[in-house]
N, C-alpha and C positions, 0 to 999 in steps of 0.2 A: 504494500500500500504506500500512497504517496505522503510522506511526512508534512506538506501541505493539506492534507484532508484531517488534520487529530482534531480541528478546533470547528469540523464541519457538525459534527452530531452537536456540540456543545454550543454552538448557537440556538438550539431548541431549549436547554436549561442551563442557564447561566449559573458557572459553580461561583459561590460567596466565595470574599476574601478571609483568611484564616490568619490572623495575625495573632500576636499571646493575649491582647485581653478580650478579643474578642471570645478566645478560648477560653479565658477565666470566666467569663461573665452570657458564655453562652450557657444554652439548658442541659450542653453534652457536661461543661464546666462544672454546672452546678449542681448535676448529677453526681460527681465525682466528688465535690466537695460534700453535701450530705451520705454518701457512701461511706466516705473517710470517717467522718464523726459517726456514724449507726459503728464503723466498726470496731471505733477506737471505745466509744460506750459500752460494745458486747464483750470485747478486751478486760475492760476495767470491771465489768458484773463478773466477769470468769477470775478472775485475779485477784478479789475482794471475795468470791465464795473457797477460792482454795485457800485462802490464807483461814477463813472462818469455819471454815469444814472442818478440818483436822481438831478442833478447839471441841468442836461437838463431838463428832464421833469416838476423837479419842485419838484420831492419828487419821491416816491414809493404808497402810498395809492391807487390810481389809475388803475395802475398796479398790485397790488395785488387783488382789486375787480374784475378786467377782469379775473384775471385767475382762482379766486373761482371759479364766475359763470361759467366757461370754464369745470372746472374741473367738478361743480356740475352738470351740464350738458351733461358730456361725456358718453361712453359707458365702464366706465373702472368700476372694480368690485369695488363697495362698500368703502369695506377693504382698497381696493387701493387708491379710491378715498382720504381719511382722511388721509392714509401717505403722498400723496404729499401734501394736504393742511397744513399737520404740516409741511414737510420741506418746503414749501414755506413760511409760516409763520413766519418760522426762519430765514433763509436767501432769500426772497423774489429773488434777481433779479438772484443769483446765484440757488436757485431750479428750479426757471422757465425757465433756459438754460438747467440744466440737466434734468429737466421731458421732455422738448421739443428734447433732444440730445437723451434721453431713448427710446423715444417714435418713432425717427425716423425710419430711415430703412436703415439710415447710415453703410456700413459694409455687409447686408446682402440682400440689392434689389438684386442685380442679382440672389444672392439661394433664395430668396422666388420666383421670376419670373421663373427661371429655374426649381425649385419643380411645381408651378402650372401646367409648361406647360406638367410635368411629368404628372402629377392625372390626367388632363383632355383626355392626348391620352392614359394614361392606365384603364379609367375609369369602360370598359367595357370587361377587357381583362380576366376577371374571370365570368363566367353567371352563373345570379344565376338558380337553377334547379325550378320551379316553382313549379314542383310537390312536392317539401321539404317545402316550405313555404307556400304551399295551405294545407298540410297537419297539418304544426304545428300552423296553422291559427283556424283550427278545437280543435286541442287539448287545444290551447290555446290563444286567440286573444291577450293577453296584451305581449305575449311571440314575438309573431307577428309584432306587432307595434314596439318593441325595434328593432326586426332586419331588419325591415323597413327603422328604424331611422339609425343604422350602413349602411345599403346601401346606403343611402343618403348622409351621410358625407365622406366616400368612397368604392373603391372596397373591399367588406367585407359580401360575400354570407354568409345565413347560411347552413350547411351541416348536413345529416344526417350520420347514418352508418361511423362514426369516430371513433376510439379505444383510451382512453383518458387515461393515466397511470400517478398520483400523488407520486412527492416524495416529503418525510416530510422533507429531510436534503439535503444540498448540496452533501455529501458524496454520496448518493443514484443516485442523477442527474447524478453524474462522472461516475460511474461505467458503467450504462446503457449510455451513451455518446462514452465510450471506445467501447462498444461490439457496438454499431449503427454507428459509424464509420468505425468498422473493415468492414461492410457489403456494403458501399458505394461501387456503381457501377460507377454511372456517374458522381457525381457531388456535392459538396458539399461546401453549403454557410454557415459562421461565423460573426455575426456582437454581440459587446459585446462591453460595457460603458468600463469593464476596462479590460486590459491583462499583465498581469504579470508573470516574469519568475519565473519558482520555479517546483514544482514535477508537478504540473496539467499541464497547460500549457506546461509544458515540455515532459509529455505523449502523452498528446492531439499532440503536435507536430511533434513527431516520427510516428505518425500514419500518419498526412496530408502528411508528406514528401514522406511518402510509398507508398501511395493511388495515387501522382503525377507520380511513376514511373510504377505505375498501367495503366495507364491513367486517372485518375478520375481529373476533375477541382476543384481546388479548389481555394476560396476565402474568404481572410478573411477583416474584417474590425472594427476599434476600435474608439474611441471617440479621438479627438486629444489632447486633458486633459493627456492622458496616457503619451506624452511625458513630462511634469513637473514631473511625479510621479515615472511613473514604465518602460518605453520605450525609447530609444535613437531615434532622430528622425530620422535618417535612414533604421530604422527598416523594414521598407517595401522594402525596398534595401534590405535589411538582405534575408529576407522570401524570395526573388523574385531570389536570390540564389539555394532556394530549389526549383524554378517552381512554389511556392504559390502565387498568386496574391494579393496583399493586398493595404489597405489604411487608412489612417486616413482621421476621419471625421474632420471636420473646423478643420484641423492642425492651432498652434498657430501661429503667425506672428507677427513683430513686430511693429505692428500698432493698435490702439484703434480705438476699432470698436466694434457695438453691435450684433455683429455674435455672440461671445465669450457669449453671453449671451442664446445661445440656443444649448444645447448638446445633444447628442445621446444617451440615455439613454437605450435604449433598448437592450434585449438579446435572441439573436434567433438562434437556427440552424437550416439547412433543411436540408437534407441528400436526393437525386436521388426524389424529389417532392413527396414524400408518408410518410414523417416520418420528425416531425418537434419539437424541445423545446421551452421554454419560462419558465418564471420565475426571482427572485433575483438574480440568483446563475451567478457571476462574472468567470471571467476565474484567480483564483487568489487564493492562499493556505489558505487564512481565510478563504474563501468560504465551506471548503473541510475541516475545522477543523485540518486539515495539522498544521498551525501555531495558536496558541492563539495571538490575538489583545485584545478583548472585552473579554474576558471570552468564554461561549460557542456560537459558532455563530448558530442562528435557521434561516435555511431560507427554501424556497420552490421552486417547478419548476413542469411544465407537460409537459408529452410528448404526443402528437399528431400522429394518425397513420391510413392513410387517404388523400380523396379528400382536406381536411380541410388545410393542410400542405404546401398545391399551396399560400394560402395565405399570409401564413410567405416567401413562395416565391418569393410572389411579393413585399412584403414589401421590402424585401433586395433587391429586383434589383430596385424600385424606387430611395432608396439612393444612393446606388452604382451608379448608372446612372446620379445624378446630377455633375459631372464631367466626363462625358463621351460624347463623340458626337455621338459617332453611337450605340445605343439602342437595347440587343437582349429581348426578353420577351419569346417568343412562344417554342422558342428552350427548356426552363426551364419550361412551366407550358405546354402548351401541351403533357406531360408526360404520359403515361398508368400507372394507380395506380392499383393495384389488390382490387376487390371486396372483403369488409368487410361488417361484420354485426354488428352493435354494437349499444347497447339504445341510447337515447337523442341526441340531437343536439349542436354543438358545431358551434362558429361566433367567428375565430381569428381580431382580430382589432387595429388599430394603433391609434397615438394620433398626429397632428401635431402640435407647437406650432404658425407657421406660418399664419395660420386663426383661425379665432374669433370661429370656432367651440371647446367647451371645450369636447372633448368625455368622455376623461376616467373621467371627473368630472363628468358629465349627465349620465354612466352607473351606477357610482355608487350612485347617487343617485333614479338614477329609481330603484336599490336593494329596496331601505333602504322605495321608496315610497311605493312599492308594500308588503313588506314583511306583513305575518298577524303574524308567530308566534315568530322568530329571526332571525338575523342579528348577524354574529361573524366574525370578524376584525381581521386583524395582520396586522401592519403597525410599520416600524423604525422611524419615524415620523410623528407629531398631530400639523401641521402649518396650521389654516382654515382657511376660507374664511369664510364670511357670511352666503352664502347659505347651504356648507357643514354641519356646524356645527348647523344650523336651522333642517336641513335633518336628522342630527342624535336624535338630541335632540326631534323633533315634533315624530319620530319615536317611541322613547322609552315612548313619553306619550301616544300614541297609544296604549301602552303596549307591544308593539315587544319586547326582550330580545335581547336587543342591548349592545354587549361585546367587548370591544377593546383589545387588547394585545400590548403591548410595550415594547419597554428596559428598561431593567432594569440596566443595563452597558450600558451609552453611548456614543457612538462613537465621539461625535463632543457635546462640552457643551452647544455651541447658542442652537440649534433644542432642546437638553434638555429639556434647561431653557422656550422656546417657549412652545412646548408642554403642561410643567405644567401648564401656564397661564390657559388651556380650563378645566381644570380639574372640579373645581368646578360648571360651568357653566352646562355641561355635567355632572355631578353626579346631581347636582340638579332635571334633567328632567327624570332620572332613568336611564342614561347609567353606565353602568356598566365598571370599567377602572382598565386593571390589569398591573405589570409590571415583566417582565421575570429576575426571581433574577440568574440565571447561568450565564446572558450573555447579547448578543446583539440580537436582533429579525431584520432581514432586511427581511423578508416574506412580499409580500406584495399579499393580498387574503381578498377577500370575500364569504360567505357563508351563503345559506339565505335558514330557511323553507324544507332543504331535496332535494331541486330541482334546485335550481340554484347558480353558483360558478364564481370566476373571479381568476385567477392566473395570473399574468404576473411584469409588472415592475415599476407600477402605484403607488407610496406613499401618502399619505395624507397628503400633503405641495404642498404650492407655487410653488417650481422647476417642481415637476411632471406633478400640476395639468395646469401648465399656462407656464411654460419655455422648457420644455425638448420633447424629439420625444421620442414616447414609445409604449409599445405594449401591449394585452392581449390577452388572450384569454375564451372567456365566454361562458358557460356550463351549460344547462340545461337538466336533469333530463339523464346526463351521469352515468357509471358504476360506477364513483371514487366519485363522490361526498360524500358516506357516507365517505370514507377512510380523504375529507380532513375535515368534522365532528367531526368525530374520533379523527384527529391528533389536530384537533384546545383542545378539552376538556383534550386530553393528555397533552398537552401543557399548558394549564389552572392548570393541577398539578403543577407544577413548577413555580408557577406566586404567587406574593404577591398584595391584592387587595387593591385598593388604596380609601381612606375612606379621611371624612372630618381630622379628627387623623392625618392621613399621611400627608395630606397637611399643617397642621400648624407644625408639626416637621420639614415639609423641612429647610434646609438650609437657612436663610438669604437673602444670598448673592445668591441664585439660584432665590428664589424669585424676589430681584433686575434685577439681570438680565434679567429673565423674563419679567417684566415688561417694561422696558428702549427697548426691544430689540422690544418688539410685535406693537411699533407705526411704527417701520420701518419694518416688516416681509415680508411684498410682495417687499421688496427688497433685500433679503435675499437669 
């Protein structure tokens, strides 16, 4: 694109000047300023009851054994379980107020009550075709059982005859994004972690505006994170100017609450129910290689084209609808899709963090259980759990050719320094760990054996795999799969492999880091 056009969408909404008082004294400001005082308040009640506790009871030892046992006892991951015993450890009566204030549901009962009551009257609003499961039952029973298991946790048919088209670069995603928007007829849904103005965004924009005076509906929706960063909170005021329907997801407010703890991570479009994306690729000019942040950004993205596509469908009218009272569904997925013919079967799938089900952690480990001959990774971060990092390791002494890819530039130094900690661990059992020296890798994909793949927006850390809403889409023995093969070894040129060598020249101070930072990481 021509570096003349960044400032063509952005004459449709003019971004405000951001100077520092305007920051103090705006409402993002002075959300942050009452944040600070609710927390520095709930600080001082927690600090004031542990000094006064021990005076009643008689001490703390007591106390602290109930909540071992409590904790040892729980249903919480492993991992988890040990951080809060050290922070309890540490400051006993004030960790036992914030694991029990963590743990509540403080902030976000009404959206976990209002999303159940979503899944359970949309559960059945997609069927699945029997004859596609009785078939791929034959080809393959363990292929079977997993999409079994995705119909069980929710609505998440598997489909045949889907047209499944990989891009290696964000740049790639865009292009084909502009031309599948030009062709929206009815209706077109946008839900995306972040949006930012600049040439993308600002393209993308001039198109939804047009397509409104088309008639085409449009909606869009962003994480409510976006207003500290890149969005004025008005913004959907802004859009709603153009006819664009918009929202943010859990907008900030100025009350502590553990909503704030569970974001919208996903990136989906659908275009008229036949033609749907997913993947990394942010609405935002690093994305797009437009701007350098990190050095080179690698990311990935598929597009879906297909019965398959109703799913990303309805993934966005679930969210979208947990603030709405009157529900449409059928209007959107009752759609005529034109008969295609295309190999393998694709099961697009979400992730909620709201129930004890972990999907996108149990897809990828059912990869990594089944694979015979490898498993090849691209992840912007390597924060594990127990089981994850069991799964990769037990994997690679199976002898699978299990390859990770990372940054090599990264974006935020904690996840860095965390990362490195598994290194060793994970080379020891024969996985294989490279790091991308051009730049930053935000790809997040799997690829296993020739036949089966996972693209969407799932990372290998704590946030994705146990806090955020997220989406995939998972692919078996589809057209693209050798092209994201392909793209993963091309990408493996550019990478510098990480050896026990590499590990003790690290930095020091990365290591420290490291280390201090991973007794707390599932809080991270």
């Amino acid at each position: 694109m021509d570096t003349n056009e960044q400032g063509s969408g952005l004459s449709l909404l003019k971004k405000g000047q951001k100077g520092i008082m305007h920051a103090l004294f705006s409402r993002v400001g002075i959300m942050l300023v009452l944040l600070v005082l609710q927390a520095l308040m709930l600080l001082g009640l927690f600090r004031w009851f542990q000094e006064f506790l021990p005076h009643v009871l008689g001490g703390t030892v007591l106390f602290m054994i109930v909540m071992v046992l409590y904790l040892i006892n729980s249903t919480l991951d492993p991992t988890a379980k040990i951080t809060w015993l050290i922070v309890i450890m540490l400051v006993p009566v004030f960790g036992a107020l914030l694991f029990w204030y963590t743990q509540s549901e403080t902030g976000h009962r009404a959206e976990k009550k209002r999303l159940e009551n979503i899944l359970a009257a949309t559960k059945d609003k997609l069927l699945q075709d029997e004859k596609v499961l009785q078939t791929l039952e034959r080809e393959d029973p363990h292929e079977a059982s997993l999409a079994r298991y995705l119909r069980r946790s929710g609505c998440f048919p598997v489909y045949a005859n889907t047209e499944t088209t990989f891009f290696p670069l964000g740049e790639d995603k865009f292009a084909e994004m502009l031309r599948q928007l030009e062709q929206a007829k009815k209706y077109i849904f946008m839900e995306y972690f972040i949006v930012d103005e600049g040439l993308m965004w600002g393209r993308i924009l001039e198109i939804l505006a047009k397509k409104v005076k088309e008639g085409v509906e449009v909606r869009v929706m962003y994480d409510g994170t976006c207003e500290f960063s890149t969005l004025p909170h008005n913004y959907p005021k802004k859009l709603k100017t153009l006819g664009i329907q918009c929202k943010s997801f859990s907008p900030m407010s100025p009350f502590l609450s553990t909503h704030y703890n569970y974001r919208d991570h996903r990136k989906i479009l659908v275009i008229d129910g036949h033609t749907a994306f997913t993947g990394g690729v942010n609405l935002a000019d690093e994305y797009i290689n437009h701007i350098v942040k990190y050095g080179h950004w690698k990311d990935t993205a598929v597009m879906l084209k297909g019965e398959a596509a109703k799913s990303f469908a309805l993934m966005f009218l679930q969210m979208w609808n947990i603030t709405e009272r009157h529900e449409e569904y059928d209007k959107y997925l009752n759609v005529k899709v034109p008969a295609l013919e295309a190999n393998g079967y694709v099961i697009p799938y979400g992730d909620c963090p709201l129930d004890a089900d972990k999907v996108g952690e149990r897809v990828y480990m059912d990869i990594l259980n089944r694979a015979t001959r490898y498993v090849h990774i691209m992840s912007p971060y390597l924060i594990l759990d127990g089981e994850m990092e069991t799964a990769l390791k037990f994997a690679a002494e199976r002898g699978v050719d299990v390859r990770l890819i990372l940054p090599g530039i990264p974006d935020k130094a904690a996840p860095y320094a965390l990362a490195k900690t598994h290194y060793r661990s994970l080379l020891a059992s024969g996985v294989k760990i490279y790091e991308y020296t051009p730049g930053f890798v935000h790809a997040k994909l799997f690829v296993s054996d020739d036949c089966r793949a996972v693209v969407g927006t799932i990372n290998l850390d704590y946030r994705s795999l146990y806090h955020h809403f997220e989406c995939a889409a998972y692919m078996y023995r589809t057209s693209c799969i050798p092209e994201i093969e392909a793209d993963f070894h091309k990408t493996l040129e550019k990478c510098r492999a990480v050896s026990d060598e590499t590990i003790r020249q690290e930095k020091r101070s990365v290591k420290i880091e490291g280390a201090l930072l991973k007794a707390i990481s599932p809080l991270l």
